[in-house]
N, C-alpha and C positions, 0 to 999 in steps of 0.2 A: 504494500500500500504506500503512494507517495502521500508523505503527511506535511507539512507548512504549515509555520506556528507565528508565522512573520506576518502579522495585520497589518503595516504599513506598506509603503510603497517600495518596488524593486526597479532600481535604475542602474544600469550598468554603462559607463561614458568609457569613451576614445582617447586616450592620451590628455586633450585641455581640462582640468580641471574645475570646475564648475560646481558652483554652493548651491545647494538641492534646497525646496522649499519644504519638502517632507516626504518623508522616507528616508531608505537607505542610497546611497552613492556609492557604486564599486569602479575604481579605476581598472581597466583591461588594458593594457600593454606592453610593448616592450619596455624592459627595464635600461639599455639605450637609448631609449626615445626619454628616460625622465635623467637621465644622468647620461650628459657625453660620451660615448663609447665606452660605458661599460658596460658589456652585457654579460650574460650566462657563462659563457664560455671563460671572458676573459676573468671570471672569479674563480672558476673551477680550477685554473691553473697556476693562480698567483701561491706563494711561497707563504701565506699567511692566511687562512681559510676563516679566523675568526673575523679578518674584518670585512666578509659579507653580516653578520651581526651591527658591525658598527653601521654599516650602510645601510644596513633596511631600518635600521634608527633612523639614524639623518632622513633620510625619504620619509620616512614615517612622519616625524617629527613636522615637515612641509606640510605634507597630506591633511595633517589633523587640521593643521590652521587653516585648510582652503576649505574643509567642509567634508574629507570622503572619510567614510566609516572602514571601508576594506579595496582591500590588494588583491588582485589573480598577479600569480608570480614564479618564476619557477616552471619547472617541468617533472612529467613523471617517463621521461625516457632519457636512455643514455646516446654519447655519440656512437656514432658507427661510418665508416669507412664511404658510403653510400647516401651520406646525410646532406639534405639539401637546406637545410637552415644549420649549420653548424655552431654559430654563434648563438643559438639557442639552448644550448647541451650545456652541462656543466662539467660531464667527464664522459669518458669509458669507463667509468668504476660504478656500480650502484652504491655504495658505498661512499664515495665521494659525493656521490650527490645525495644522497638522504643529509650526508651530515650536511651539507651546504643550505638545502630546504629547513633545515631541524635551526640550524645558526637563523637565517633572513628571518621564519618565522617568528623566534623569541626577538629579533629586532621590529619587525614591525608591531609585534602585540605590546613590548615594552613601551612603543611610541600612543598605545592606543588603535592601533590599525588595523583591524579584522583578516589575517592571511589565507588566501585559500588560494592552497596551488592549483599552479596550471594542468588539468589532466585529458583536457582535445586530444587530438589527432595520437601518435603511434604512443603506445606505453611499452615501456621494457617490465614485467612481470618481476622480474629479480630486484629491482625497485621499493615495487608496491610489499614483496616478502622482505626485503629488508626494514624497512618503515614497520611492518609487522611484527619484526623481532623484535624490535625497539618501542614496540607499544605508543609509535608517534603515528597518531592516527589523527592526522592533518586534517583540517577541510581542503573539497575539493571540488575544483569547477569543468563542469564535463559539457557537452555537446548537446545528450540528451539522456533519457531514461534507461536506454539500454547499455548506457556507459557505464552511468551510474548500477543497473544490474550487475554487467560484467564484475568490475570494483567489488561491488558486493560476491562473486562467485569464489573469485581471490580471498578471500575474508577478509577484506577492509571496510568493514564500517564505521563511517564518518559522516559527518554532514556533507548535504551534497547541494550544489549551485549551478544553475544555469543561463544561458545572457535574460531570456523571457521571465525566469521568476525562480524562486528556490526550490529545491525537488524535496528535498529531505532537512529540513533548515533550521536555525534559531534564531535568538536572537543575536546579533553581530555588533554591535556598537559598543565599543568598550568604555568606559566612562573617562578615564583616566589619559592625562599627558603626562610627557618626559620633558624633565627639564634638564636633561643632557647637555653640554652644550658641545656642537658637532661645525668645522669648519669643511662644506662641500667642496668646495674645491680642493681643499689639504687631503682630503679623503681620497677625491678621484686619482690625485696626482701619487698619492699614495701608491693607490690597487696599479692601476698604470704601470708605475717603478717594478713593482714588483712581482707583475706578468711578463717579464720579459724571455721568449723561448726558443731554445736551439730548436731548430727543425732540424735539420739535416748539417751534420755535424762535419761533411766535408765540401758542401757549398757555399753559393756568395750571396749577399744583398738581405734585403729587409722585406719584408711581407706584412701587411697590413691588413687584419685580419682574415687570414685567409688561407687555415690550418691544413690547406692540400695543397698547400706551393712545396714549390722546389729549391724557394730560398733557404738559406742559413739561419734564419732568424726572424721569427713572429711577435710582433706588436701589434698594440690594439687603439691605436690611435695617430695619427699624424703629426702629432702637437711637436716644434723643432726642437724642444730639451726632449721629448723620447726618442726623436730619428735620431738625434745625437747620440745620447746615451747605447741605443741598439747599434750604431756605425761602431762603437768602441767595444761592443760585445762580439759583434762581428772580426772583428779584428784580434778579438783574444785578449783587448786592452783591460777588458771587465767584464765580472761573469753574468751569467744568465740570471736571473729573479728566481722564473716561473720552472714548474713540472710540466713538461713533454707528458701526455696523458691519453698518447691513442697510437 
């Protein structure tokens, strides 16, 4: 039985942020799209996994002030060889990526921000089992009812969400802010420094995002202090940040 406990209204918006007159607001998008080239991928691979934590704070922390109650974020599949959004992925590892989803969620919930991972299109099953072992049993936002069945056949029950209304749901608004205080830009430049990755350990040049080149070396941004930085990584002047992870 799909049940919905959520009397108010369900709105789900596109990247611009907009203060809802009532109901609930769920932001749907890339997490690029809200911070400069950082996306999925390039957190999966930087040298410091906890500070996607810091960052779904900081977002968070925005979010609350503009008016949205929750986040779709994240994914429930890994990379694979054949992947046409790469930059989407946060590893080959299930592993890797539960803990990364388990880290952004306690960042966004600490800001007050309702997380419910992204669970559309492919799922990788050794995912949804490892989330299982771990009794992190996320919300999650699906397509439609029979996703949310599938999900359920795995034995992951959770709250479940979809863009026209909540299938299985509660209430989401969390009452509470963080009064962290979070410098965005020192963040991003941060994650950036410290995704920097060999690709191919006996070729040349720089790659910008785009983890099936045949360059030496993957970044995730064009910004001139990181081509820099990556030219001297190249050269063997200075080592690589990030983990190679496919």
């Amino acid at each position: 039985m799909v049940l919905s406990i959520l009397t108010m209204g369900w709105k789900v918006i596109d990247f611009v942020p907009i203060l809802y007159k009532e109901g609930y607001t769920v932001l749907d998008v890339k997490l690029q799209d809200i911070v400069r080239d950082i996306s999925n991928l390039c957190l999966g691979v930087n040298s410091n996994l906890e500070l996607s934590k810091d960052l779904a704070e900081a977002i968070g922390i925005q979010l609350k002030n503009l008016g949205i109650d929750a986040i779709v974020f994240g994914t429930l599949d890994t990379l694979s060889k054949d992947d046409k959004d790469p930059l989407d992925r946060f590893s080959t590892s299930p592993y890797i990526t539960v803990r990364i989803l388990e880290l952004m969620a306690e960042g966004f919930a600490n800001a007050g921000i309702y997380p419910i991972v992204d669970g559309r299109g492919k799922i990788d099953e050794k995912v949804v089992k490892v989330l299982i072992s771990k009794s992190l049993f996320l919300p999650i936002f699906v397509e439609d009812e029979k996703k949310m069945e599938y999900l359920r056949s795995l034995g992951y029950n959770t709250a479940f969400y979809a863009k026209d209304k909540p299938l299985f749901g509660k209430e989401i608004t969390l009452s509470w802010k963080s009064a962290r205080p979070y410098n965005i830009k020192e963040l991003r430049e941060q994650i950036l420094k410290g995704s920097i990755v060999i690709l191919n350990p006996g070729a040349q040049g720089v790659a910008i995002n785009d983890p099936k080149s045949e360059a030496k070396v993957l970044i995730f941004s064009t910004d001139e202090w990181l081509l820099d930085l990556a030219k001297k990584v190249e050269k063997g002047e200075a080592p690589a940040t990030g983990r190679r992870i496919w």
